[in-house]
C-alpha positions in Angstrom: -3.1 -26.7 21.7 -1.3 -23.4 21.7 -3.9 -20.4 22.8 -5.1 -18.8 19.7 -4.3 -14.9 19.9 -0.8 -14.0 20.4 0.6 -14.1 23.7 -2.4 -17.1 24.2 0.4 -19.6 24.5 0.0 -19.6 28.0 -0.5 -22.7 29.3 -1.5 -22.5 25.5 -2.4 -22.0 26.6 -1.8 -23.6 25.4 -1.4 -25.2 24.8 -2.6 -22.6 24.8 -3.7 -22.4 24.2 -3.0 -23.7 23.6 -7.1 -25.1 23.3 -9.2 -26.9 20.2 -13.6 -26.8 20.1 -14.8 -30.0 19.3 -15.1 -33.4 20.2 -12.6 -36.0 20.9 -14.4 -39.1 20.8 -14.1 -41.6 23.2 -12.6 -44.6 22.0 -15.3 -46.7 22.2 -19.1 -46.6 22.1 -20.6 -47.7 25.8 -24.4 -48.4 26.4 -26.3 -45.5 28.2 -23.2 -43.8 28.8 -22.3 -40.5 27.1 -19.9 -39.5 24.6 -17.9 -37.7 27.4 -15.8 -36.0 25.1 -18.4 -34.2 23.6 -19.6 -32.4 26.7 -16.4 -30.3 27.1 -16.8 -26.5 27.2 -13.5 -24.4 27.3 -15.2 -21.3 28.2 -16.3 -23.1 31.2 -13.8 -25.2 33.0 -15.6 -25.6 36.3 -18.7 -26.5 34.6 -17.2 -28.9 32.6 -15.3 -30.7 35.1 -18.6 -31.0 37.5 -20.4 -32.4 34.5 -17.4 -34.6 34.4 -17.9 -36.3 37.7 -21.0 -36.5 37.6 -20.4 -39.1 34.4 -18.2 -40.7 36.5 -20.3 -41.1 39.2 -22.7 -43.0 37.1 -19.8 -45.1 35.6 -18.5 -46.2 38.5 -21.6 -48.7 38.3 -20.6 -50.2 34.9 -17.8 -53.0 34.3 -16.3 -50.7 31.3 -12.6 -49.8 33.2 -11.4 -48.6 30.1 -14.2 -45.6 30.2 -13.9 -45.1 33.2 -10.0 -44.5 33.1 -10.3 -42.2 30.2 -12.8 -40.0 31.9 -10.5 -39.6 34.6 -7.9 -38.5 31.9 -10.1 -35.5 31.2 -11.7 -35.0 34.3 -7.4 -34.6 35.4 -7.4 -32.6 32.0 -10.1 -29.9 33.0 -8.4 -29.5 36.6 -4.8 -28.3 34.3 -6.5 -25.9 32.8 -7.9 -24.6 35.7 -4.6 -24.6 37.1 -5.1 -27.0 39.7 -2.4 -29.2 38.7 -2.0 -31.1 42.0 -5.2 -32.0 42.1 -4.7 -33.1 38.3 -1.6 -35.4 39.3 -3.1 -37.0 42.0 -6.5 -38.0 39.8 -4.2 -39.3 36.6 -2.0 -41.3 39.7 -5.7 -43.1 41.0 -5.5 -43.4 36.6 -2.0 -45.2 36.9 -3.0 -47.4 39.4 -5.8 -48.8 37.4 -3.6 -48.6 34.6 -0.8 -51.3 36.2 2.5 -52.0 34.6 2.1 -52.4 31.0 -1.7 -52.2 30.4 -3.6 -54.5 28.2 -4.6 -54.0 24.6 -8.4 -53.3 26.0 -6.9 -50.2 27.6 -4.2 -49.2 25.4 -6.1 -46.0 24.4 -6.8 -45.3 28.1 -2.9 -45.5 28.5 -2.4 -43.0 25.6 -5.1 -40.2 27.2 -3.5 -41.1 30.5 0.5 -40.0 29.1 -0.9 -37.2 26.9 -2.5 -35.5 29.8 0.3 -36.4 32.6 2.4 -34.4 29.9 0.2 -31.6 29.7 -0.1 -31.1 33.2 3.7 -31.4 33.6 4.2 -29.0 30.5 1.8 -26.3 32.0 3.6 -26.3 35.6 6.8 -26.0 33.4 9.0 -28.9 32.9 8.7 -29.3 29.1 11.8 -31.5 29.1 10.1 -34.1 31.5 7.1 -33.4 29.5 8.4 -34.5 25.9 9.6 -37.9 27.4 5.6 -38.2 28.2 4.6 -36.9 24.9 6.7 -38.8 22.5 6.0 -42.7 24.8 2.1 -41.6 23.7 2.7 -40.9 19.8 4.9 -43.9 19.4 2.0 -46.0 21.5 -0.3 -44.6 19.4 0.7 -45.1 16.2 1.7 -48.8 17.1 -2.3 -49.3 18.0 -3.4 -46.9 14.6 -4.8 -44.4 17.2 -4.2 -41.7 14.4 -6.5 -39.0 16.5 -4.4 -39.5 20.0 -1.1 -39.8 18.1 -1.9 -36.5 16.4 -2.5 -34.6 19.7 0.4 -36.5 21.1 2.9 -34.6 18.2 0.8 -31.4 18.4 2.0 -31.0 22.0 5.5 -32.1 21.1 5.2 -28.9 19.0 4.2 -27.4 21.8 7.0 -28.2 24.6 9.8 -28.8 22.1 12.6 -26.2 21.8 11.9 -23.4 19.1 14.1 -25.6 16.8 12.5 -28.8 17.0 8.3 -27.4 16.5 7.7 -27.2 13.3 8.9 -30.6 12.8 6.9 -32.1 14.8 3.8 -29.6 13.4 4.6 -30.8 10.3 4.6 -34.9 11.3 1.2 -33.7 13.0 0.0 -32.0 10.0 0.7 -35.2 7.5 -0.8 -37.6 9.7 -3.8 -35.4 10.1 -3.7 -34.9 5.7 -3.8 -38.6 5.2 -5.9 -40.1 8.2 -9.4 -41.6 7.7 -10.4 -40.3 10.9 -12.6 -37.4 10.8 -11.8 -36.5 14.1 -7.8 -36.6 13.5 -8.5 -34.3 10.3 -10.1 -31.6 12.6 -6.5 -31.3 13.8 -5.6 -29.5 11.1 -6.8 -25.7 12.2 -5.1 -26.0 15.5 -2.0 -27.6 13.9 -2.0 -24.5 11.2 -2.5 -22.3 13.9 0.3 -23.5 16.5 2.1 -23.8 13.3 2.0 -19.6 12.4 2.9 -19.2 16.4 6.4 -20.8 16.4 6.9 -18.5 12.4 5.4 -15.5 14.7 7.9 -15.9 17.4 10.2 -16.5 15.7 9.6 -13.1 13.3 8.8 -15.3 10.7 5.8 -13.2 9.7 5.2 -13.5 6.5 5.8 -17.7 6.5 3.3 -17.0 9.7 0.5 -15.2 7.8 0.6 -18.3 5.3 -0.5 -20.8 8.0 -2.6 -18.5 9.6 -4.7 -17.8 6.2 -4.8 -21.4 6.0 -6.2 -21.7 9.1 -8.6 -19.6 8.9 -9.6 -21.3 5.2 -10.3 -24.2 7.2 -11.8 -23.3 9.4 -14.5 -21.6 7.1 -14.9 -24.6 5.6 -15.7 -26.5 8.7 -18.7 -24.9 8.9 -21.1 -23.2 11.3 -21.1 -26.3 13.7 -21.1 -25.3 17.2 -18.0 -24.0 18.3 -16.8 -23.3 15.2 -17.6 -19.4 14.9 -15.6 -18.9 17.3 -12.5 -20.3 16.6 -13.0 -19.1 12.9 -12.7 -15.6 14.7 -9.8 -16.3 16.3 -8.2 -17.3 13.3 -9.4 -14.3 11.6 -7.3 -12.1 14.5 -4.6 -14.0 13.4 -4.5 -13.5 10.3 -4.9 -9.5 11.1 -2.6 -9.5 14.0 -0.2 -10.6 11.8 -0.7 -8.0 9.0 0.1 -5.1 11.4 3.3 -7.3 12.2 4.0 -6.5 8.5 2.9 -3.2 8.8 -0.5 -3.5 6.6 -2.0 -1.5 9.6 -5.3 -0.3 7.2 -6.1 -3.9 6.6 -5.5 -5.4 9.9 -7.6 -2.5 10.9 -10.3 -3.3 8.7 -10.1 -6.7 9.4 -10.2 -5.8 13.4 -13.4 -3.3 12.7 -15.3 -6.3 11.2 -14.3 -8.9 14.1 -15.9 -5.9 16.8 -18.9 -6.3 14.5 -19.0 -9.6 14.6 -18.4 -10.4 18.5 -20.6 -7.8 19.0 -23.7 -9.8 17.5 -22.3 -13.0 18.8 -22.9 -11.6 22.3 -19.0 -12.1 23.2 -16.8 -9.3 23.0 -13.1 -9.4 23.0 -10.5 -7.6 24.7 -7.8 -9.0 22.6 -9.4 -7.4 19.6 -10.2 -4.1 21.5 -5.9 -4.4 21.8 -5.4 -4.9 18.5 -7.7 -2.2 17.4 -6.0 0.1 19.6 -2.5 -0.8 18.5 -3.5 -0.4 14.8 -5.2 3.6 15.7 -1.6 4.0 17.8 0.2 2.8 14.6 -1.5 5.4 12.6 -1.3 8.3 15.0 -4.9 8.4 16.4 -3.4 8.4 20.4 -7.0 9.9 21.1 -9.0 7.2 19.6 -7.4 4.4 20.4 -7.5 5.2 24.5 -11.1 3.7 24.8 -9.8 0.5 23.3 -6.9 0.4 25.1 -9.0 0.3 28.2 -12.0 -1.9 27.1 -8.8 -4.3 26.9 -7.8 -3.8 29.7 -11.2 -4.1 31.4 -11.6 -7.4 29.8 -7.8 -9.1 30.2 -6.7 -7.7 33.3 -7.9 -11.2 35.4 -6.9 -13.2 32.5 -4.6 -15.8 34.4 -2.2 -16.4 32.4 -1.7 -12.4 31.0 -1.4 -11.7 34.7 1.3 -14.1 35.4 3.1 -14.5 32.1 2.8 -11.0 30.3 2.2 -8.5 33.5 4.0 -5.9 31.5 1.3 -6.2 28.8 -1.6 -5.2 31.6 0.4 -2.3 32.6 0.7 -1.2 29.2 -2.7 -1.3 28.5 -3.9 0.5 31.6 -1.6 2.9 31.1 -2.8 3.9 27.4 -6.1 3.2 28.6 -6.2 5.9 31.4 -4.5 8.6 29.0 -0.8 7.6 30.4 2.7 7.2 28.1 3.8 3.8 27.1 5.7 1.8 29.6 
């Protein structure tokens, strides 16, 4: 998945993110062994990954190959995203080993995790082109064995590396797969899908076609729920939806809208530099230089080791420590 605040797309980052929070469901239930899927935490990769092999470790006692080689997937999936991706090819190659030539049907969803992460890792060290060949074998797989969930992230991240062109098409196959499924699962799809949706719109300047998908987004995720995990991403939504305003010059809402997402991190316990940016772009909009210097460098206090900002958008540090410390724009 795309990354949820502008400029997230990082390795959107995502993919991403980029990067969805909740559960992808294994594809089968297995006795005494967890629901692996369910133990991921974005916030913490390392973590995530230990707890990882340490499923594995217990697995490796069981008969079930097909659990075991979709473990691997995601343990090869946390390792991308910590941008490790050598280490990431060499544990999805132990994966195609295991896998063989043309895998049986008892391991045809192992084969789809296996292509759809082997893409990521390729997208995120930057071959999209490579990457879409990967992408596309695992929707096509995955619809041929009704693996609606897997064929949905397949097309999501063939929104994702495709040229500018091509991505809301495939959002959009994404999106009516995700509409018509019976999988709960797959129809969790549809914030992220919404989301990566309103980022190609937003690049592309599209900002009022990108506001629509953000506020419907943001709708849905609202609906969701308070589920774990789900605040958050309804707040990122939310900046979305505001960012996007003061692309359309409604500084005074996205403002407002920016005010109450301080408020609302602030009790969470997680502040935000990407809303201590916007807020300080919208006070610069409106003339308040002076004000907006303290939230110009509260974001930069919290984004400066942000990996991807660092190596994708170092101009965007700069800026901020520049306004931050009383400086002129770059």
């Amino acid at each position: 998945m795309r990354n949820l605040h502008t400029g997230r797309v990082a390795v959107v980052l995502a993919g991403i993110l980029v990067v969805v929070a909740f559960g992808f469901g294994c594809s089968r239930p297995v006795e005494e062994l967890p629901d692996f899927d369910s133990l991921w935490n974005y916030q913490d990769l390392a973590a995530t990954e230990q707890e990882f092999r340490l499923v594995l470790s217990r697995a490796e006692a069981t008969g079930d190959l097909a659990y075991r080689l979709e473990l691997k997937t995601q343990i090869a999936r946390a390792l991308g995203l910590q941008g490790k991706f050598a280490q990431a090819h060499r544990m999805l190659d132990q994966v195609e080993l295991d896998l063989g030539g043309e895998p049986p049907d008892s391991l045809a969803v192992a084969h789809i995790r296996y292509l759809i992460e082997r893409g990521r890792v390729i997208n995120s060290f930057g071959s999209p082109e490579e990457a879409r060949l990967v992408f596309e074998d695992a929707w096509e797989r995955a619809q041929a064995v009704g693996a609606d969930y897997h064929a949905i992230d397949a097309a999501h991240m063939m929104g994702i590396a495709s040229p500018p062109a091509e991505q809301l098409a495939w959002n959009r196959r994404a999106m009516g797969l995700a509409e018509r499924t019976q999988d709960e699962r797959g129809r969790n799809w549809l914030g992220p899908l919404y989301h990566n949706s309103g980022m190609t719109c937003l690049a592309a300047g599209e900002y009022k076609d990108a506001l629509g998908y953000f506020e419907k987004e943001w709708a849905q995720r609202k609906d969701a729920g308070k589920e774990a995990g789900t605040e958050r991403q309804t707040r990122i939504a939310k900046w979305s939806v505001a960012h996007t305003l003061r692309k359309l010059e409604r500084t005074a809402a996205a403002l407002t809208m920016q005010r109450e997402l301080e408020a609302e991190c602030q009790e969470a316990g997680e502040p935000d530099g990407f809303v201590f940016e916007e807020i300080a772009e919208c006070l610069l909009a409106q003339g308040h230089k002076r004000e907006a210097r303290p939230y110009f460098q509260q974001a930069y206090e919290h984004l400066r080791e942000v990996l991807w900002l660092k190596q994708g958008e170092p101009e965007r540090i700069a800026r901020l420590r520049s306004l931050g410390s009383g400086g002129e724009q770059p």
